[in-house]
Every structure is written in C-alpha cells, then in structure tokens.
C-alpha positions in Angstrom: 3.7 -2.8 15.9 0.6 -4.2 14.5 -2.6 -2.6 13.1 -5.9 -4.2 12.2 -9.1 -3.6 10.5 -11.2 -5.1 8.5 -9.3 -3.9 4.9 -5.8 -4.9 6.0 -3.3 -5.8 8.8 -0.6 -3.5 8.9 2.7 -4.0 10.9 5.5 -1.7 11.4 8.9 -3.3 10.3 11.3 -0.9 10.7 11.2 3.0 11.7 14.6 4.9 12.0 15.3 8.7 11.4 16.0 7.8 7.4 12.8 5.7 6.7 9.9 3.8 7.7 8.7 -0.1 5.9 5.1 -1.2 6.9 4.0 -4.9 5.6 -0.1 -4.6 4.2 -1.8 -7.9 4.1 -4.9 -6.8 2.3 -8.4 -8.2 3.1 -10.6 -5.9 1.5 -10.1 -2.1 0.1 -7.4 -0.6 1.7 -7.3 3.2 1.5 -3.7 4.8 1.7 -4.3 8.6 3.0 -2.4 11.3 1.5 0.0 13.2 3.5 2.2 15.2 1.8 4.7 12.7 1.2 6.0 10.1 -1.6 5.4 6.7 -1.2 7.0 3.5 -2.7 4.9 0.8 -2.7 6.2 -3.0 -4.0 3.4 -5.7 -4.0 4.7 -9.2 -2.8 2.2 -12.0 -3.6 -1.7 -11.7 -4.8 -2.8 -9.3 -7.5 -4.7 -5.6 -6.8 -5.2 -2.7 -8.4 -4.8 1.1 -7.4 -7.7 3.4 -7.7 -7.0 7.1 -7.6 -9.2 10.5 -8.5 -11.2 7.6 -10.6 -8.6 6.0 -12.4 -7.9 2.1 -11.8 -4.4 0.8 -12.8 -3.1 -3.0 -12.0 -0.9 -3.8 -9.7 0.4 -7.7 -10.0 2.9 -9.7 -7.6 6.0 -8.4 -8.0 5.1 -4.6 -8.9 6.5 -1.8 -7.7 4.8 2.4 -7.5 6.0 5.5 -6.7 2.9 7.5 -4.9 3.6 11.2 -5.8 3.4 13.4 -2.6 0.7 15.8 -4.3 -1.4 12.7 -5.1 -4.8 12.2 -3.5 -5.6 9.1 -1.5 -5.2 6.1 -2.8 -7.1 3.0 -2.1 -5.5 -0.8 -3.0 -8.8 -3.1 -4.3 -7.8 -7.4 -4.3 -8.5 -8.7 -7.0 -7.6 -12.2 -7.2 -7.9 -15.5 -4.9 -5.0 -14.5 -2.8 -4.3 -11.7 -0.3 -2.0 -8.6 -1.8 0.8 -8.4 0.6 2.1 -4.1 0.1 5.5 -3.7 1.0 5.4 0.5 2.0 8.3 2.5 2.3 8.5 6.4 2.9 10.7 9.1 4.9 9.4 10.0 8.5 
C-alpha cells in the first residue's frame, strides 16, 4: 500500500497482528502524528533532523529513535542533498 504527498511517499511493508513497517522517502517536512503509541524509527540513506515541542536533534544515515508514546508530533526536516529514507516500526 502506497501513500503520497508532497512531504513523503509512504508504503506499507508489512502489517500482521504483532507489528506494522512503513518505508518514508522524504521530500519535504514530514510530520509523524502522535497517537498514543511508541514508535521506532531507523533512517536508511540521506541525513534529517527531528523537530519536536521546539527542539531539533539530528538524525544521520544509519540512526535509529525510539518515539515515546506520550510524545507530541513529530515532524522529520531533510537536510542534505539526498532523500531520508525512515524505516517505521510500531504495534497495531
């Protein structure tokens, strides 16, 4: 299952009762919504950084997060010549 907009095309790897993987090819600023749950979040290829209630920490290639289920949204900004791929994986 594919998803575009103009911040990011997201596709649907894998969904089964234990977990969910989405693929994020970034564009532009991407905003991840809260809802309640954690997130883990591993960036594959081209360098972003993660902006949250004001505060702006790097993310490089090869990276890895874990979004805290009481976070706010968080929104994924590019920041170099290539396209941040975002590996997402969470429960159902």
């Amino acid at each position: 299952i594919e998803e575009k907009t103009t911040a990011a095309t997201t596709e649907k790897l894998v969904e089964c009762e234990q977990f969910v993987i989405r693929r994020h090819t970034l564009s532009g600023q991407y905003s991840l919504k809260n809802d309640d749950r954690f997130r883990v979040l591993m960036n594959l290829g081209g360098d972003c950084e993660m902006e949250s209630e004001g505060e702006r920490i790097p993310l490089a290639s090869g990276e890895s997060t874990l979004i805290s289920a009481e976070n706010t949204d968080v929104d994924f900004i590019p920041t170099g010549d290539s396209q941040p791929i975002l590996l997402e994986s969470y429960l159902p």
